[in-house]
C-alpha angles and dihedrals in degrees: 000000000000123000087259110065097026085065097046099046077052101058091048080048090059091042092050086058093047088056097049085049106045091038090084083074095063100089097144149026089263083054101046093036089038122004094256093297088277109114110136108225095255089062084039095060087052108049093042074064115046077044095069103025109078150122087319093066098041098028112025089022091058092047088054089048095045090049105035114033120217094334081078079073076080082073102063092023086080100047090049090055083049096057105047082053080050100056100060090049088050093092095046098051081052098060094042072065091181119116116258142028081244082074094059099047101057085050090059100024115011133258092293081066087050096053110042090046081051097060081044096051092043096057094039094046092045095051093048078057102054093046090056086058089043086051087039081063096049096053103038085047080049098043094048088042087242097317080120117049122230084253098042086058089044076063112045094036085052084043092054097036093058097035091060092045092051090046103062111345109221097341083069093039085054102054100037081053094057089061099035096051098051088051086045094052091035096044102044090045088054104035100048106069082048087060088046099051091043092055084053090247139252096348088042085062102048095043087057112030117073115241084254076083109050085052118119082230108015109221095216091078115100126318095295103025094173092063097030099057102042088045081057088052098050095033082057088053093045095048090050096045093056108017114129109219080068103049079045082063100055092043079061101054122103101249132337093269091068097042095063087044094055089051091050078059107042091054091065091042096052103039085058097056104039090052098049091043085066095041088053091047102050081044099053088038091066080049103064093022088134088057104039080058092047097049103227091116126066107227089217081060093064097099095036086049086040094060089043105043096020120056142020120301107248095047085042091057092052092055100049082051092058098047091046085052096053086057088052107033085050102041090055092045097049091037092051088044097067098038083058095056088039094056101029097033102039109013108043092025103054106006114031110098108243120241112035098177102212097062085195090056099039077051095057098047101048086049090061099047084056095055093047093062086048084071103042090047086042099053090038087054086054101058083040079064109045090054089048111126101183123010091207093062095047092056093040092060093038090049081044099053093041104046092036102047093037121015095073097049088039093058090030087062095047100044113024125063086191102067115103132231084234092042094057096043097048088057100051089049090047087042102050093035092041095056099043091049086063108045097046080050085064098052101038087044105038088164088071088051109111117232092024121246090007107140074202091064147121142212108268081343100281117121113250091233102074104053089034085053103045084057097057090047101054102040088053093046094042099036086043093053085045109043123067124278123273105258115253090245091067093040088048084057087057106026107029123181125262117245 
């Protein structure tokens, strides 16, 4: 066993023991969904985090990197735009104080709105999931220098993400992300000038990489790269603005004030580590370039490479921890999140018989129901996961559903009095319906797929956000202008009036 891996098994050993320990807190559904309500805005800012930073910054991230150049800056650009509009909505979530953003949306739409951002919420959510097992394989083969199959990893990074989750919930979530977020800041500062030295800086790049990859968007990305790489960009924003993992984190502050300082935070943190994720990247991909060629390295497998062949040992060990932590962090906060829909927005609200008479038992139960989806979601991620052909795709589908089919009648319900209940409704249906036409038109038609046989393509070439997305926007701007206007009681629940 190298030093490596027998660290890093050591330090999911330590975590494992946290959670066992910290799991005798979880005595309720407020304790399992949000910790009680009760983060303090240090743990917020790092499991906000941990939250957004996965698998998608050090793994998909790194393929479009490898792949791309400096146009994959497109990536991390839009979540940084989401999270500034974030940051002044932080304070208001907070004071909806419910779930779930399916709770929002029945204030503002109905329960047909509940239900269908549910189903939305619940494959999105489930496929993120499986790409943070698929990412858990490539770093622990990496780690053991191949001692561990791809596979084998899969296996052990899906085993210890369910197994935390079913442990303690997000109280669990919440203190595994105090430790991993700090790795993850501290890791990616200090391990990036040392990439970019070994790789014989700015002069080594641009004697190796071809000028495809010094393009603001490089033409060598999918058939229409003008149109694929930006739509990553923008399906990245509209997942964080209205991803739930995220709204679940700020139900779970303290009180509004910190909230909005935790996101403050969180934009800086976040913006660091994103930006440095692709610089490492571009410079370990000029690295490896030979190899990359060859094919006998995964482009996703720069960064982890990077932390193993690159820099100093013990920097390279925190890195590979904390890429070892996003998979992990991630994979328990996305996983939790469906389970949750699953349990509050269809469970408890349409199925559930009303008036069980003892409340702890009534507890007990629903928080092992719970637990016991966690399971089911988790192993049904997994073989998501084992038939995955490209990380990035399938981030870049599960980013796309999502922010298509929720986003714009989420914000729409926070910030506008205007938008209809059938409005909002209508979008969701012809979001979530729109963008799985079309990727199931993709697979069942492969011959449509541009460039053909890309797992990185697109129907006639052309990205399913836009015309997904066209269709949200304008059903919720012409049924709006034609349905009848929201009451004032459900615009008092989201814009209440100042004493």
């Amino acid at each position: 066993m190298n030093i490596y891996f027998a660290i890093i098994l050591g330090y999911l050993a330590a975590l494992t023991v946290m959670n066992f320990l910290k799991s005798r807190r979880v005595r309720s559904q407020d304790d399992m969904m949000l910790a009680g309500r009760q983060i303090n805005v240090y743990k917020l800012v790092f499991t906000l985090i941990c939250t957004w930073i996965g698998s998608g910054t050090f793994i998909a991230g790194a393929e479009f990197a490898a792949k791309a150049g400096w146009s994959a800056m497109w990536q991390p650009a839009g979540a940084w735009v989401g999270i500034v509009i974030i940051y002044f909505l932080a304070a208001k979530i907070r004071t909806f104080g419910q779930y779930t953003v399916g709770d929002i949306l029945e204030v503002r739409y109905g329960p047909v709105a509940r239900v269908f951002g549910a189903l939305a919420i619940i494959v999105s959510f489930t496929v993120i999931v499986s790409y943070q097992f698929k990412a858990g394989g490539y770093i622990l083969n990496a780690i053991s220098d191949g001692a561990i199959s791809k596979d084998q990893g899969l296996f052990m990074a899906a085993a210890f993400v369910i197994l935390f989750v079913f442990i303690g919930g997000m109280i669990a979530i919440a203190n595994t992300d105090l430790p991993n977020g700090i790795i993850i800041l501290t890791s990616t500062i200090l391990a990036t000038p040392l990439v970019i030295l070994a790789a014989k800086g700015w002069s080594g790049i641009k004697a190796v990489l071809p000028p495809s990859h010094f393009a603001v968007v490089s033409p060598q990305f999918g058939a229409n790269p003008a149109l694929k790489i930006p739509a990553i960009g923008i399906s990245t924003m509209l997942l964080l603005l209205g991803v739930q993992s995220l709204y679940q984190k700020f139900y779970s502050a303290r009180n509004p004030a910190e909230a909005r300082k935790a996101a403050g935070l969180w934009v800086i943190g976040t913006i660091i580590v994103e930006g440095v994720a692709v610089v490492m990247a571009i410079f370990a991909s000029s690295y490896f370039w030979n190899e990359l060629q060859a094919g006998t390295m995964d482009h996703a497998a720069v960064i982890v490479q990077a932390a193993k062949r690159m820099i100093w040992l013990p920097v390279g060990v925190m890195l590979l921890g904390a890429a070892t932590a996003v998979v992990i962090s991630t994979g328990m906060n996305y996983l939790l999140s469906p389970t949750t829909t699953m349990m509050h927005d269809i469970y408890q609200r349409f199925l559930r018989k009303k008036g069980a008479s003892d409340k702890a038992a009534s507890e007990k139960s629903l928080i092992w129901i719970q637990k016991g989806l966690i399971i089911v979601v988790g192993i049904v991620a997994f073989f998501l996961a084992w038939r995955m052909r490209s990380v990035l795709e399938n981030a870049y589908f599960a980013y796309t559903i999502y922010g298509v089919a929720i986003t714009p009648a989420l914000l729409a319900a926070l910030v506008s009095k205007r938008v209809t209940k059938t409005a909002g409704v209508v979008s969701i249906v012809l979001g979530t319906v729109m963008t799985l036409f079309l990727k199931l038109a993709g697979s069942l038609w492969p011959s449509i797929m541009r460039p053909l046989g890309d797992p990185n393509g697109d129907p006639f070439g052309i990205p399913i956000l836009y015309p997904a997305l066209a269709v949200v926007l304008i059903s919720l701007v012409v049924v709006s202008a034609v349905t009848r206007k929201p009451s004032q009681e459900v615009l008092d629940k989201f814009f209440p009036k100042k004493p």
